[in-house]
C-alpha positions as CSV (number, residue, x, y, z in Angstrom):
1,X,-9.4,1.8,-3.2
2,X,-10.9,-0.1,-0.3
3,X,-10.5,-0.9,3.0
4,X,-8.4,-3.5,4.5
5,X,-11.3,-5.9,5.4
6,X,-13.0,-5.3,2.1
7,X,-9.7,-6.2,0.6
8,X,-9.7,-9.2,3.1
9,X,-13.0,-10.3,1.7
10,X,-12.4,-9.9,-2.0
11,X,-9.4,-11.9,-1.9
12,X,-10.8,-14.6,0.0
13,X,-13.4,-15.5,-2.3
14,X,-10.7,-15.4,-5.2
15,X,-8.4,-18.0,-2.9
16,X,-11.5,-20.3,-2.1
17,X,-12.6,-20.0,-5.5
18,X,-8.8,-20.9,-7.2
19,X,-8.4,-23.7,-4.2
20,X,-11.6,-25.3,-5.5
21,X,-11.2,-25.2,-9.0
22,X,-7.0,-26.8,-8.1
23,X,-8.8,-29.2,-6.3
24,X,-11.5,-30.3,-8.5
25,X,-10.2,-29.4,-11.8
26,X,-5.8,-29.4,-11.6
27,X,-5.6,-30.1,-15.6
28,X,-7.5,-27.4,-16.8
29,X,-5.9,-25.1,-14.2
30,X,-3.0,-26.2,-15.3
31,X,-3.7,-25.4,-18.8
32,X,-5.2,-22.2,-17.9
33,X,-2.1,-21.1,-16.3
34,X,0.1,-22.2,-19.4
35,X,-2.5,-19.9,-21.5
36,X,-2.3,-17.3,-19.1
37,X,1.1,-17.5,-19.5
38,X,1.5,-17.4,-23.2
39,X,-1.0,-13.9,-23.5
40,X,1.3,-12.3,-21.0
41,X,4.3,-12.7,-22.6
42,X,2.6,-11.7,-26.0
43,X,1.7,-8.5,-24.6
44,X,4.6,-7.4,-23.1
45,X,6.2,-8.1,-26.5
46,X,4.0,-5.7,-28.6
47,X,4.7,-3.4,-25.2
48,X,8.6,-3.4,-25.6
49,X,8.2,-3.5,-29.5
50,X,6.0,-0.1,-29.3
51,X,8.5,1.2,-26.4
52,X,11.3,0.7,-29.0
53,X,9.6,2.2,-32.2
54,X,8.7,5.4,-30.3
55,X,12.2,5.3,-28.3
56,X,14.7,7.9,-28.9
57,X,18.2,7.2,-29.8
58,X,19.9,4.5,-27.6
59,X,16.4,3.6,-25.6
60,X,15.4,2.0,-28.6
61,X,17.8,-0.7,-28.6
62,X,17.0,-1.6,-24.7
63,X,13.2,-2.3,-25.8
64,X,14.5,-3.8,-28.5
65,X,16.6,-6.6,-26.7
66,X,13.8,-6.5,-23.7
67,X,11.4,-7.6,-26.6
68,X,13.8,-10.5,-27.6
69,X,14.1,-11.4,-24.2
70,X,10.7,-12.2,-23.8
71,X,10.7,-13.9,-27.3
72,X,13.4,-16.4,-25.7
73,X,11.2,-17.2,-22.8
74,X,8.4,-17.7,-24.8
75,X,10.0,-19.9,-27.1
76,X,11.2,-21.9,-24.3
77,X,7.7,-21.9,-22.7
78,X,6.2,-23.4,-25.5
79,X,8.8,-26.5,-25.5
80,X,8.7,-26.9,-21.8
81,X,5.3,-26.0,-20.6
82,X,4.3,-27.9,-17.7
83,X,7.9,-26.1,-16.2
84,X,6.3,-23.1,-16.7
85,X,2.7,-23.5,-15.5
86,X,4.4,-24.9,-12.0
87,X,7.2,-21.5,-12.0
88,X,4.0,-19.3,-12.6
89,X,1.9,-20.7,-10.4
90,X,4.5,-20.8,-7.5
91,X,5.2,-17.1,-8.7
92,X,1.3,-16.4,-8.2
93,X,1.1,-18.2,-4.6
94,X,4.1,-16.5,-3.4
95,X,2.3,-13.1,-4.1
96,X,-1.1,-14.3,-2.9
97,X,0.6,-15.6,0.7
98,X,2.9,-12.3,0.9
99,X,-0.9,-10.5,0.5
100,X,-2.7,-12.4,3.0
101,X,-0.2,-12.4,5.4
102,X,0.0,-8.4,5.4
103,X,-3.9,-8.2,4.6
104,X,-4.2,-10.4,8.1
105,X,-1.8,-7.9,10.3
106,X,-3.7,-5.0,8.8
107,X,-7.0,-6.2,9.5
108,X,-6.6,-7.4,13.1
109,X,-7.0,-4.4,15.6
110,X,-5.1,-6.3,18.5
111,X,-1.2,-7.3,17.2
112,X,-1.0,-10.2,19.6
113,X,-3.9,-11.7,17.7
114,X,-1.6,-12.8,14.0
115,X,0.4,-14.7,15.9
116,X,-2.1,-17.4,17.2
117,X,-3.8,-16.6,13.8
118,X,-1.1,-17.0,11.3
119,X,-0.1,-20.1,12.9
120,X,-3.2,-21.4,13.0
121,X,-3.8,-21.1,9.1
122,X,-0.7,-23.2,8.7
123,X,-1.6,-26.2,10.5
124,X,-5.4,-26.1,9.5
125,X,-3.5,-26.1,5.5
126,X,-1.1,-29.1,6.4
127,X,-4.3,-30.5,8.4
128,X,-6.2,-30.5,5.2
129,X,-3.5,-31.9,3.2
130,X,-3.3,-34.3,5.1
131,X,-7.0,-35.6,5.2
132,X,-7.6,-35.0,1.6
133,X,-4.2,-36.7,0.5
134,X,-5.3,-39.3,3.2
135,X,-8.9,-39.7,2.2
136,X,-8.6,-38.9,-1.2
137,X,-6.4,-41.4,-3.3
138,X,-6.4,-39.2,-6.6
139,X,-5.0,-36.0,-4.6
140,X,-1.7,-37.4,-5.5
141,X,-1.8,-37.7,-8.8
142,X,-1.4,-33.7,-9.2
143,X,0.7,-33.0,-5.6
144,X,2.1,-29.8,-6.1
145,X,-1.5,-28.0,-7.9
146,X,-3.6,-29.9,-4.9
147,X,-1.0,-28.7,-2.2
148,X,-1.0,-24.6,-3.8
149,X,-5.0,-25.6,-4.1
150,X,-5.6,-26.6,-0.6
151,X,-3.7,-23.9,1.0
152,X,-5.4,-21.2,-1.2
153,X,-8.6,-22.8,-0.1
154,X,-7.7,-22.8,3.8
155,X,-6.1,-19.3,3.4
156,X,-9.2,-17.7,1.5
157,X,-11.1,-19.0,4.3
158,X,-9.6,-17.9,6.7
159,X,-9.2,-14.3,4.9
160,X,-13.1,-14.2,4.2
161,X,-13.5,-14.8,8.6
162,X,-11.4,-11.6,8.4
163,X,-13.3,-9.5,6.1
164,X,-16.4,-10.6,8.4
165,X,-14.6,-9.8,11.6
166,X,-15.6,-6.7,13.7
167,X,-14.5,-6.3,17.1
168,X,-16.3,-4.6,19.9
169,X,-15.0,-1.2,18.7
170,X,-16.2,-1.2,15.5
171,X,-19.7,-2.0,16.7
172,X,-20.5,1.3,18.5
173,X,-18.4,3.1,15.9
174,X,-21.0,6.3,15.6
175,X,-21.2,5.5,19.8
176,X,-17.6,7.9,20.0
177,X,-17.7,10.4,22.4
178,X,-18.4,13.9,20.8
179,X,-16.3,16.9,21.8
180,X,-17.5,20.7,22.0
181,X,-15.4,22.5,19.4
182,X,-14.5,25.7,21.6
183,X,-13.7,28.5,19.7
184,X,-12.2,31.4,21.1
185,X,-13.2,35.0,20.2
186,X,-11.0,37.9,21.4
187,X,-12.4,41.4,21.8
188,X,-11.5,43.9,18.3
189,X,-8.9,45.7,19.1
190,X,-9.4,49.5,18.7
């Protein structure tokens, strides 16, 4: 759908944006997680309870005990919610770092670049965990949402230097060399 350092770009300004608002705002992120989480397992409810009504035969008791599954969960969402919010959001930052870490290798044209840059990302996160928990007294009141929140912040920024990135062979890029197409015409035959 698009390209790798339009990708790059797009989920930068999502990681800077969720780093700030973990930063600034960890309680209602919190909550927002714990609602997020509550509407997605309501939906895939009514999805398993419509995949069981219009199953056939034994299919129907599968979506059936899916469906109760997810009940369960729910259930013991609701009584232990902060538990939750912490397993979703740790669910959400494993997928965000898997994505930036392949969006990085796909966007660098030179290989031997990810490995300074990867690295680098790393300390600049534990850098800024540092300062801020350092700096910042009330950073440790919500540890674990300011950690995910700083590294989202440190990662989208680094992810949105990617999207910006062009190297020096994407510059001249209608520059390439133009071949003559040679087409070969034989005599008819007779």
């Amino acid at each position: 759908m698009f390209d790798t350092k339009t990708s790059c770009l797009i989920r930068g300004i999502i990681g800077v944006v969720f780093g700030f608002l973990a930063l600034t705002l960890p309680d209602i992120i919190r909550g927002m997680f714990i609602g997020l989480f509550g509407v997605l397992i309501i939906l895939g409810i009514a999805l398993f309870i419509f995949l069981a009504v219009t199953a056939k035969g034994d299919e129907s008791m599968f979506w059936f005990g899916l469906a109760a599954v997810l009940l369960v969960v729910g259930v013991l969402s609701i009584i232990i919610a902060p538990l939750v919010a912490v397993l979703f959001i740790l669910i959400i930052a494993g997928i965000a770092i898997y994505n930036g870490f392949t969006d990085i290798t796909l966007a660098l044209e030179h290989p031997k670049t990810k490995y300074v840059l990867i690295p680098g990302m790393i300390i600049a996160g534990f850098l800024l965990v540092a300062v801020l928990y350092y700096y910042f007294p009330g950073f440790a009141n919500d540890l674990f949402l300011s950690v995910v929140g700083t590294f989202a912040l440190v990662f989208g920024l680094f992810s949105i230097m990617l999207g910006f990135y062009r190297s020096d062979d994407d510059s001249g890029a209608d520059d390439s060399p133009k071949t003559a197409n040679a087409s070969c015409t034989f005599p008819p035959r007779k």
